[in-house]
C-alpha positions as CSV (number, residue, x, y, z in Angstrom):
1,X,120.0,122.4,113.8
2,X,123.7,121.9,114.7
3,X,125.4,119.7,113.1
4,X,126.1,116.5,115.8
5,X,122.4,116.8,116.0
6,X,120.0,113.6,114.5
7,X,117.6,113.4,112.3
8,X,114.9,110.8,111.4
9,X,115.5,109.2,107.7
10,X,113.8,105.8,107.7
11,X,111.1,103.7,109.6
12,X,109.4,101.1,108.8
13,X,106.6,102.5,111.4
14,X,106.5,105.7,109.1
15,X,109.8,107.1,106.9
16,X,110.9,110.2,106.7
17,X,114.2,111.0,104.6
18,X,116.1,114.1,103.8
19,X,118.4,113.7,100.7
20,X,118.3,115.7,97.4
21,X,117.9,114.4,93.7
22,X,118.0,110.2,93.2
23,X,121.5,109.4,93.0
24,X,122.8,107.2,89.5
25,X,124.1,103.9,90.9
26,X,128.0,103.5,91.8
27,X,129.9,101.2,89.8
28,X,129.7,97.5,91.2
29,X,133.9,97.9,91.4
30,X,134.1,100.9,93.7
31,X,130.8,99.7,96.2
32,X,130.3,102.6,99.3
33,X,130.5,101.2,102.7
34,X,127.3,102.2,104.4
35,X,127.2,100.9,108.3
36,X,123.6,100.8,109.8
37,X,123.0,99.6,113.0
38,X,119.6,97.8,114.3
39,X,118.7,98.3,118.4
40,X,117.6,94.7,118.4
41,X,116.5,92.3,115.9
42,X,112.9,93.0,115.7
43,X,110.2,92.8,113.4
44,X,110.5,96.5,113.1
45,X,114.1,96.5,110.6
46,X,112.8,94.2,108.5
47,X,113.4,96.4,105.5
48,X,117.3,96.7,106.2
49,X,117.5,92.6,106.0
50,X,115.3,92.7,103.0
51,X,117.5,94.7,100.8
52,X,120.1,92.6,101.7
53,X,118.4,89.5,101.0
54,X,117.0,91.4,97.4
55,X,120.9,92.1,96.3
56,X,119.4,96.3,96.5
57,X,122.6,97.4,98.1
58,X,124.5,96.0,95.6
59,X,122.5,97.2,93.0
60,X,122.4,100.9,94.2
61,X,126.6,100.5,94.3
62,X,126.8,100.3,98.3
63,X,128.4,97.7,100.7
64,X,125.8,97.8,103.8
65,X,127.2,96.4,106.8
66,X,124.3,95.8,109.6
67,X,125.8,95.8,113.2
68,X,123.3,95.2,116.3
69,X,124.1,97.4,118.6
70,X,122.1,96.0,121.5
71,X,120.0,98.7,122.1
72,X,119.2,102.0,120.8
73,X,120.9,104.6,122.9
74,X,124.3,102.6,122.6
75,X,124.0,102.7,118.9
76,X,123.0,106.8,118.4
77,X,126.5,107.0,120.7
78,X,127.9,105.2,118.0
79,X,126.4,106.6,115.4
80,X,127.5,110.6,117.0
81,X,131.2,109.0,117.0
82,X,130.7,108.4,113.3
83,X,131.4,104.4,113.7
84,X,128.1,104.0,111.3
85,X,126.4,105.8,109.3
86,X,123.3,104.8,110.4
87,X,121.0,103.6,113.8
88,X,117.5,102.4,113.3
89,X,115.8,103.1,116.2
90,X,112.8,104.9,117.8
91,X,112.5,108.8,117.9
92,X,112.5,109.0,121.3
93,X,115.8,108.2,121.9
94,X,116.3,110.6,119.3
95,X,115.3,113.6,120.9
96,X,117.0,113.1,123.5
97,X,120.4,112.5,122.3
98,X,119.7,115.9,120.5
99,X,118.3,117.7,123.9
100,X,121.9,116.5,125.4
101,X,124.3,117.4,122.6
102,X,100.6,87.7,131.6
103,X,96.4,87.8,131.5
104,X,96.4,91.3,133.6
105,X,93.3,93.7,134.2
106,X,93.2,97.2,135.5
107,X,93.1,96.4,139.2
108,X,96.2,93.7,139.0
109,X,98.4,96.2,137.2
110,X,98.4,98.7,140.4
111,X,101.7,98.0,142.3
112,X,102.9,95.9,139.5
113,X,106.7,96.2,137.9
114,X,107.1,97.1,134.3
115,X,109.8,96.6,131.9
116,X,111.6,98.7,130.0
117,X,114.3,99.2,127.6
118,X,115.7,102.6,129.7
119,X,114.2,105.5,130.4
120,X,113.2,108.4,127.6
121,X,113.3,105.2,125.6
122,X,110.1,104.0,123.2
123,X,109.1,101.5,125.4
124,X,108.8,104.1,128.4
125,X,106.8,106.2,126.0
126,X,104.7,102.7,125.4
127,X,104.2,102.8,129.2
128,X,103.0,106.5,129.5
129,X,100.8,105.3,126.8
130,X,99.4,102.3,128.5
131,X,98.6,103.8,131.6
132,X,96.9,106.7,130.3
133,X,95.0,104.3,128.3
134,X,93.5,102.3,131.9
135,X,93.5,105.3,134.0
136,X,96.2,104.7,135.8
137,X,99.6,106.8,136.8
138,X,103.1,106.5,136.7
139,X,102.9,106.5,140.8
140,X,100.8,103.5,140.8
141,X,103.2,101.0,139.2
142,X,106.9,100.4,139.4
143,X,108.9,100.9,136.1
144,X,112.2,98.8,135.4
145,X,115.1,99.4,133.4
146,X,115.3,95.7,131.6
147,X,117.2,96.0,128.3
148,X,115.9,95.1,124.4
149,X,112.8,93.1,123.6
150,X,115.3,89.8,124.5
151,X,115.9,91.1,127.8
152,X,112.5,92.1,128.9
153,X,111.0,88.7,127.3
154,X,113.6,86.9,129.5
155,X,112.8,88.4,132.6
156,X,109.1,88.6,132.0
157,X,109.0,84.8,131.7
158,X,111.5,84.3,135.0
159,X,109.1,86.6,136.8
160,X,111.5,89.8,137.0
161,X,108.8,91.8,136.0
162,X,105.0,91.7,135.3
163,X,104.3,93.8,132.1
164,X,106.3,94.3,129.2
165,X,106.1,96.1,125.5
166,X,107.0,93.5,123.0
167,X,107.3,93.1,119.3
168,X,107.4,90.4,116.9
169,X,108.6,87.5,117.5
170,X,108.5,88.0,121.0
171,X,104.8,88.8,121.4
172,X,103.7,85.4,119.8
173,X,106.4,83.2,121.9
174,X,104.8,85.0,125.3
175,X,101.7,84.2,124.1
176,X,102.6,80.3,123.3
177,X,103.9,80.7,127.1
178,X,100.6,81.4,128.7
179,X,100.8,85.3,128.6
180,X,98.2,87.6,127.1
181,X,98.3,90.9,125.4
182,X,97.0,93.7,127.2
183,X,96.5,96.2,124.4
184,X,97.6,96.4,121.3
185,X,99.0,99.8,120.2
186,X,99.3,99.4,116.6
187,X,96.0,97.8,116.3
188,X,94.8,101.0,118.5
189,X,96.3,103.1,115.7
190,X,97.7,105.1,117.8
191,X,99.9,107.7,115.9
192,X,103.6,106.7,116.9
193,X,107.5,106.6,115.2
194,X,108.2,103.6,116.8
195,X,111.4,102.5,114.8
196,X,113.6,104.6,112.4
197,X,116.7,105.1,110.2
198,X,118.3,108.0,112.1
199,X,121.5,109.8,110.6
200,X,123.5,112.6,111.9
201,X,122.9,115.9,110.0
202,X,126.4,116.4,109.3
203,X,126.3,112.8,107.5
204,X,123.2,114.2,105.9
205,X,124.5,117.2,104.7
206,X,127.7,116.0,103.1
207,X,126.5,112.4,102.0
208,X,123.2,113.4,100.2
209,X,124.1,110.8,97.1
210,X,124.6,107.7,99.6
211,X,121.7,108.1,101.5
212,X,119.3,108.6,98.5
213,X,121.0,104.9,97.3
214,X,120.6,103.4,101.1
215,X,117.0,104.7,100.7
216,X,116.4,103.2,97.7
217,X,117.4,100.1,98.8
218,X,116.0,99.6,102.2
219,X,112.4,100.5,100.6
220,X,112.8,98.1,97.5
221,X,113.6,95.6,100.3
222,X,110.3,96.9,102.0
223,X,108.4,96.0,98.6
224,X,109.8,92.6,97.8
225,X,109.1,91.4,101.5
226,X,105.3,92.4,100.9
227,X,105.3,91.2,97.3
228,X,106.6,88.1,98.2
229,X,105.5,86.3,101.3
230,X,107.6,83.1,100.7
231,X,110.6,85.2,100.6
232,X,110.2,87.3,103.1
233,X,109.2,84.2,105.3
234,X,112.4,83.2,104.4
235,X,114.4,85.4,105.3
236,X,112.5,85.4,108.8
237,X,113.5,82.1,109.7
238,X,117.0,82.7,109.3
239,X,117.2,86.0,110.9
240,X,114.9,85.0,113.4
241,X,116.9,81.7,113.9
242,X,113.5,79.6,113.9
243,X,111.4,77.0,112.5
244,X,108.3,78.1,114.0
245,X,105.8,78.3,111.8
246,X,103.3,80.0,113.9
247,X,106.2,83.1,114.8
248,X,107.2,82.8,111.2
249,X,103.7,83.6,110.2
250,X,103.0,86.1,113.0
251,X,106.7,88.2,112.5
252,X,105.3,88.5,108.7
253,X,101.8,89.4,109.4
254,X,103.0,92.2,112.0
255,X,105.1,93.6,109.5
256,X,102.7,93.8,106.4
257,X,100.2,95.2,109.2
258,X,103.1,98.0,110.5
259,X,104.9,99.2,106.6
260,X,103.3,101.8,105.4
261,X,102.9,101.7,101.5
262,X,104.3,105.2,100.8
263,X,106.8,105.3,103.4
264,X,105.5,108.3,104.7
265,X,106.5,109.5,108.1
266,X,103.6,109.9,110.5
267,X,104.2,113.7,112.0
268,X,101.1,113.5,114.0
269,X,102.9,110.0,115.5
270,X,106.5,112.3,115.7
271,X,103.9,114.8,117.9
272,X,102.3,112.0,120.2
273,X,105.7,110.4,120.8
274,X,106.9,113.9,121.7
275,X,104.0,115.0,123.8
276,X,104.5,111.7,126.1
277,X,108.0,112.2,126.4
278,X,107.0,115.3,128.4
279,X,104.5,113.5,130.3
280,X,107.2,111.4,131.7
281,X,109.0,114.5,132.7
282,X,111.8,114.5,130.2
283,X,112.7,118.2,128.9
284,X,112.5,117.4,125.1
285,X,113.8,120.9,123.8
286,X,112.2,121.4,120.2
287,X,108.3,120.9,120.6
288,X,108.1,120.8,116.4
289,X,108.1,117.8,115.2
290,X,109.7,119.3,111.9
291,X,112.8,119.3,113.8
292,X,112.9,116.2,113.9
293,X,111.7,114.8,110.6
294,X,113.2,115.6,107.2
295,X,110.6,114.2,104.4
296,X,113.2,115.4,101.5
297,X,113.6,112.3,99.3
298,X,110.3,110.4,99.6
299,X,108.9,113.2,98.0
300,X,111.7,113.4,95.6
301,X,111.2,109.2,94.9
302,X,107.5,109.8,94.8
303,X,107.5,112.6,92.0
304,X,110.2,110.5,90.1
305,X,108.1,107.8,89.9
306,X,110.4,105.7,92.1
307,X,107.3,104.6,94.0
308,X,104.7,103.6,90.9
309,X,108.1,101.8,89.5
310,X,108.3,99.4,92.6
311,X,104.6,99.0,92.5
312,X,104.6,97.5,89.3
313,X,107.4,95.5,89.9
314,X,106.6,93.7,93.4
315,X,102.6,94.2,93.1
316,X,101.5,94.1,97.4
317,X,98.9,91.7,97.5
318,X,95.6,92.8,100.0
């Protein structure tokens, strides 16, 4: 692949890295400067804020600066200028910065507006889904250009729109507003990348040593956060900025429900998010989802025994 193109390292909806042999930590004087960038905060990053919270950058010899960039296509602009290092975001998005260089029911959702982050986006491929799900076709429903999960919240409770693809928090605060899930993708299992750590393969290629520390890191963070519920709960409310107990409760569910234990990317996901993409009518390029995912250093972490090392030090509960 050329070099400006992207490819998925990290998700916390499947993870897929590509880095060589674990890297020795740097010395606490001369710490790296890693910048990741979220899309929005959502339940999906959680991991990046836990490894802050678990002193794992620091302990793997990095200085991690998180920046929200307010939405994912900004922030893989950003991350092609070489600002950051890093974007988590969806793989959607993904694809095609490489290809360029309420209580509703079937009937009520005909002539209805949806909301969207922008088109190509995961939440368009959450639409595609949707519909295909209740029969229905692209033609029979309007589909808006909102913003992030803020955005489309916002407008969904003004009345902008009718339907919108939320994650935690926002899906319990439309719920405590009177407004009721129409499907659930996740609980669906439907095979997805729906958030990722995306790098450029240049930054890949010449930064092996501190992306295998990042990596390190951001899953230890993954681990402590199931390990420890009070922690991680924590660290929700003052993320989140809330005392809710009910969001608090629901933003940590989703996640433990979402991470998988092994970080493993989910290719047949990578291949449903493709496929959609083209049933939206967006020319994708690449059709192999290998071009897009690079599983290099979980399997390296796995066969060092990085894995069975953080399961004995943050046992997951059930």
């Amino acid at each position: 692949m050329r070099s400006g193109t992207l490819r998925i390292m990290a998700a916390s909806l499947g993870l897929a890295f590509a880095l060589g042999a674990a890297a020795a930590p740097a010395q606490a004087a001369n710490p790296i400067p890693f910048k990741i960038g979220i899309s929005a905060p959502v339940v999906t990053i959680f991991p990046v804020w836990m490894g802050e919270a678990g002193g794992f950058y620091e302990k793997e010899g990095l200085k991690v600066e998180v920046i929200n960039m307010e939405g994912g296509t900004r922030g893989l602009q950003v991350l092609l200028s070489g600002e950051i290092q890093g974007m988590h975001v969806g793989l959607a998005p993904a694809v095609l910065a490489n290809k360029q260089g309420a209580d509703l029911r079937l009937g009520d959702l005909k002539g209805k507006t949806f909301g969207i982050s922008t088109f190509g986006s995961e939440t368009d491929v959450a639409i595609s889904i949707l519909l295909k799900q209740l029969g229905l076709t692209r033609s029979d429903v309007t589909v808006s250009q909102i913003g992030g999960s803020s955005q489309r919240f916002a407008a969904l409770i003004a009345g902008r729109i009718d339907v919108a693809p939320l994650i935690e928090p926002a899906i319990t605060l439309a719920k405590e507003r009177g407004f009721n899930p129409i499907i659930d993708l996740a609980a669906a299992k439907t095979p997805w990348i729906f958030d990722s750590v995306v790098v450029s393969s240049s930054y890949l290629k010449g930064n092996r040593a501190t992306l295998t520390r990042f990596v390190k890191a951001y899953v230890a963070g993954a681990y402590l956060a199931l390990a420890d519920e009070t922690k991680a709960k924590e660290v929700i409310a003052q993320k989140f900025k809330t005392n809710d107990a009910k969001v608090i409760a629901a933003t940590y569910a989703d996640f433990k429900r979402l991470m998988p234990r092994d970080a493993a990317p989910s290719v047949e996901g990578a291949k449903n998010v493709l496929a959609q993409l083209e049933v939206i009518g967006t020319d994708i390029g690449s059709r192999n989802a290998n071009d897009y995912l690079d599983l290099g250093i979980i399997e390296t972490l796995k066969q060092e025994g990085y894995f069975a090392q953080l399961e004995k030090t943050y046992p997951v509960r059930p």
